[in-house]
C-alpha positions, 0 to 999 in steps of 0.5 A: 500500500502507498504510504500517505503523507500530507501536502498542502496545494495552492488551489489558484495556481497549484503551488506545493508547500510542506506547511501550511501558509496565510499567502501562496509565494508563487500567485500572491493568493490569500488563503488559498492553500489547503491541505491534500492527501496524495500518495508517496512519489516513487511508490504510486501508480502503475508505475511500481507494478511495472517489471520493466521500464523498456516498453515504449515504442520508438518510430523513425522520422524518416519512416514517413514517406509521402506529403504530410497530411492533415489529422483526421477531422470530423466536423461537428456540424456548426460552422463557427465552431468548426472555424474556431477549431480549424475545421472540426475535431481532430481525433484523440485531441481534447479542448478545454472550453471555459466561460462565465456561469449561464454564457451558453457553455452546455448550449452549445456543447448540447447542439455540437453532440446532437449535430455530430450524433445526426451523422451516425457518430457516437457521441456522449455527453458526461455531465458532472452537475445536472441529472440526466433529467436535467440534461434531456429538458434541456434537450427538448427545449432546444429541439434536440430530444430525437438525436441518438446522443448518450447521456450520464451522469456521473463524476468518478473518473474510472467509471466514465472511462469504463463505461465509454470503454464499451462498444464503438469507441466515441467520437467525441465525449463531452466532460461536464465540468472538470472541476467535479470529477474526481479519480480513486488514485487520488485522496483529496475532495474534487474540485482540487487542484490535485483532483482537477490535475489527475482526473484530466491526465486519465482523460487525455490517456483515454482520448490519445488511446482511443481516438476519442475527441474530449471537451472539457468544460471549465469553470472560470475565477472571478477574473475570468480566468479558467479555475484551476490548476493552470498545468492542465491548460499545458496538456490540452490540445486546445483552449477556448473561450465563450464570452458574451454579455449577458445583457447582450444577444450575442457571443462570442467563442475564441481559441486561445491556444489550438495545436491543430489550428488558428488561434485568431479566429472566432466564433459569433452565435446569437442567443435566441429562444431556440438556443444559439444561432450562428451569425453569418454576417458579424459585422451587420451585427454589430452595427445595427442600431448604430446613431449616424448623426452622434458625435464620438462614434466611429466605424473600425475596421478589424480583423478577426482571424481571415474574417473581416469586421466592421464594430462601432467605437464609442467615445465620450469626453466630458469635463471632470472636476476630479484632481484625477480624470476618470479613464474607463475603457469596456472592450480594449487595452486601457493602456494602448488607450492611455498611449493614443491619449499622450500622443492626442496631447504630445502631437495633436495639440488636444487637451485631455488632462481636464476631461473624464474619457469613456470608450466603449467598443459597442456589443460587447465585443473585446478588440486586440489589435493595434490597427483601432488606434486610428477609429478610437483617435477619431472617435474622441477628437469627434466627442471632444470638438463636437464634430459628427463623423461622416457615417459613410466612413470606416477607420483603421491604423496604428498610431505610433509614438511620434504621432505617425500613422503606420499601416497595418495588415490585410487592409484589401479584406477590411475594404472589401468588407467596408465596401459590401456593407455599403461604406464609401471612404476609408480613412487609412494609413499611407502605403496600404491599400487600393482606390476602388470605383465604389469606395474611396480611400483617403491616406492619412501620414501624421495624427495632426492630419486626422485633427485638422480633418475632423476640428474643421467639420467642428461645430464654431461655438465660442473659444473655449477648449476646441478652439484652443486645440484648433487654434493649435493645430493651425499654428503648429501647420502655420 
């Protein structure tokens, strides 16, 4: 019998001390180390029982003759699921998908196994939280009780891979969640980083033996991280997110880490009566509803991956009587919105030191690049002057320190998008892009070129602070 001994295990960032302390040395985590039970090292496993350690199997690289083909995929019948995992699921490979409580997680894992069970795969749905009548209600509310899918509910490790064991070999098993499974050869409570950690190594061992896609869905922390230890982000295959706001009808699916595709693509799904429906066209999404005669609004023009998108970028610059303006950003970095506030102010001769700043990407969506320097530049010039942006105009750029503007990638597809959607001009870096009959493009070098243009559609109301940025602007061309 292996002998026990006690541990004690960070339950943020699975650290391993001898004794218990008040705060982990490695995340800096309060009261979160808690005493483990786990066997002896060296005497636990199969690893004892084994009689010799030379029983792998080697193969020569150059053994493999011919092209390189791609893993064997099978398609789970979504489209934007299978855009973000790179065409479907790879077999033996298993994703880890996390996402906020009530984002649609085991939605869109239910309408994934039921579209896969409708091509005659076996595929099973594991749920660790709800009882199976619980899973079938949910089933019937989305119009998907008929699919031939096989439903348990149970949380021992050992038990599910038995029973998959049986027949056929799945296609894919669905793992609902991590965070409550719990195998025998550990003696800790599930949900543990100990439990958490051996509970997905059994499963990875089972799907790379059997060729069974796995998902493994995971809870995430109050900072929208996935819980647990973060090893196990390191043995999955793949990572991925579903965001969204629940006050909005939408979501979104991102991959942040994928061994067998992109990880700049992503998904877009409605939120609808009858579960989620994918969004073809993300970008008339986006701007519906949008206020063409508002002043701070501007179109950008981003990517996603190879999928064009146009979104709406709000700003709204007030006077503050705070000793320290308030700076609140919803949907991008607040540095790089620190960053084109200091060249607005170095290079622009625009003053922001007394004004509060709100940006707000609208729907709810999170952008990354660096090419919406250009539309949030534009959007808060357009707020602070009072100036209306031509509605009929799409944004994009990287603004650089010295107030230059610097091209940015794929600037053909962000046009092409503007144009099919009905814009007709762009506002893009010099040196990036092509005139066309139905858009016209208008490159811009410096971001005091960006000033003038939109401080000379500005309402004239008075001095005051446009005029000091105007005045400012024109004697610096001066």
């Amino acid at each position: 019998m292996a002998k026990i001994h006690q541990t004690f295990v960070c339950q943020s960032c699975g650290a391993v001390y001898n004794r218990w302390r008040g705060r982990c040395e490695a995340c800096n985590g309060w009261n979160t180390i808690v005493e483990e039970a786990a066997a002896a090292p060296g005497q636990s496993g199969p690893v004892a029982t084994r009689p010799s350690r030379a029983r792998g199997r080697v193969f020569p690289l150059e053994g493999l003759t011919g092209e390189a083909k791609e893993a064997p995929r099978s398609p789970s019948g979504i489209g934007e699921l299978d855009r973000v995992t790179g065409g479907g699921f790879v077999r033996g490979s298993v994703i880890l998908l996390g996402g906020d409580p009530g984002i649609g997680k085991s939605t869109l894992l239910m309408q994934a196994s039921a579209a896969m069970a409708g091509t005659g795969e076996r595929v099973a749905y594991i749920s660790g939280e709800e009882a199976v009548g619980q899973v079938r209600l949910r089933a019937e509310r989305l119009g998907l009780s008929s699919r031939p899918v096989d439903l348990a509910a149970e949380t021992n490790v050992e038990d599910i891979i038995e029973t998959l064991s049986q027949g056929r070999p799945p296609a894919l098993a669905i793992i609902d969640s991590i965070q409550t499974m719990w195998t025998e050869t550990v003696e800790s409570a599930p949900g543990t980083v100990t439990q958490v950690r051996s509970s997905a190594q059994a499963l990875i061992r089972f799907a790379k033996t059997t060729g069974t896609a796995v998902i493994l869905v995971g809870h995430v922390t109050k900072d929208g991280q996935i819980a647990g230890p973060r090893v196990v982000e390191h043995m999955v295959d793949a990572v991925a997110s579903f965001e969204g706001d629940q006050g909005h009808h939408f979501r979104i699916l991102r991959a942040v880490k994928n061994r067998f595709g992109p990880t700049d693509e992503i998904g877009v799904f409605e939120m609808t009566d009858a579960g989620l429906a994918e969004v073809p066209n993300p970008s008339a999404l986006f701007l519906a509803g949008r206020d063409h005669q508002a002043a701070g609004t501007a179109v950008f023009a981003g990517m996603e991956g190879t999928r064009p998108l146009l979104v709406e970028i709000q700003a709204l610059v007030a006077p503050s009587s705070l000793g320290m303006p308030r700076r609140a950003v919803v949907g991008w970095d607040p540095n790089r919105l620190s960053m084109v506030l200091a060249v607005l102010e170095a290079h622009g001769g625009i003053r922001l030191g007394t004004h509060d700043v709100y940006l707000n990407v609208a729907g709810g969506l999170r952008i990354t690049e660096p090419a919406a320097d250009l539309a949030v530049a534009a959007a808060l010039v357009s707020s602070l002057s009072g100036a209306v942006l031509p509605p009929e105009t799409v944004y994009f750029g990287e603004i650089g320190l010295s107030g230059a503007i610097r091209p940015v990638a794929q600037a053909g597809a962000r046009l092409k998008e503007a144009q099919k959607l009905g814009f007709a001009k762009a506002l893009i870096p010099q040196g990036r892009g092509e005139g066309d009959k139905a858009l016209s493009v208008e490159t811009l070098r410096h971001i005091a070129d960006l000033v003038a243009g939109i401080s000379a559609g500005a309402p004239r109301r008075g001095s005051g602070q446009r005029g000091r940025a105007s005045s400012r602007y024109a004697d610096e061309e001066v």
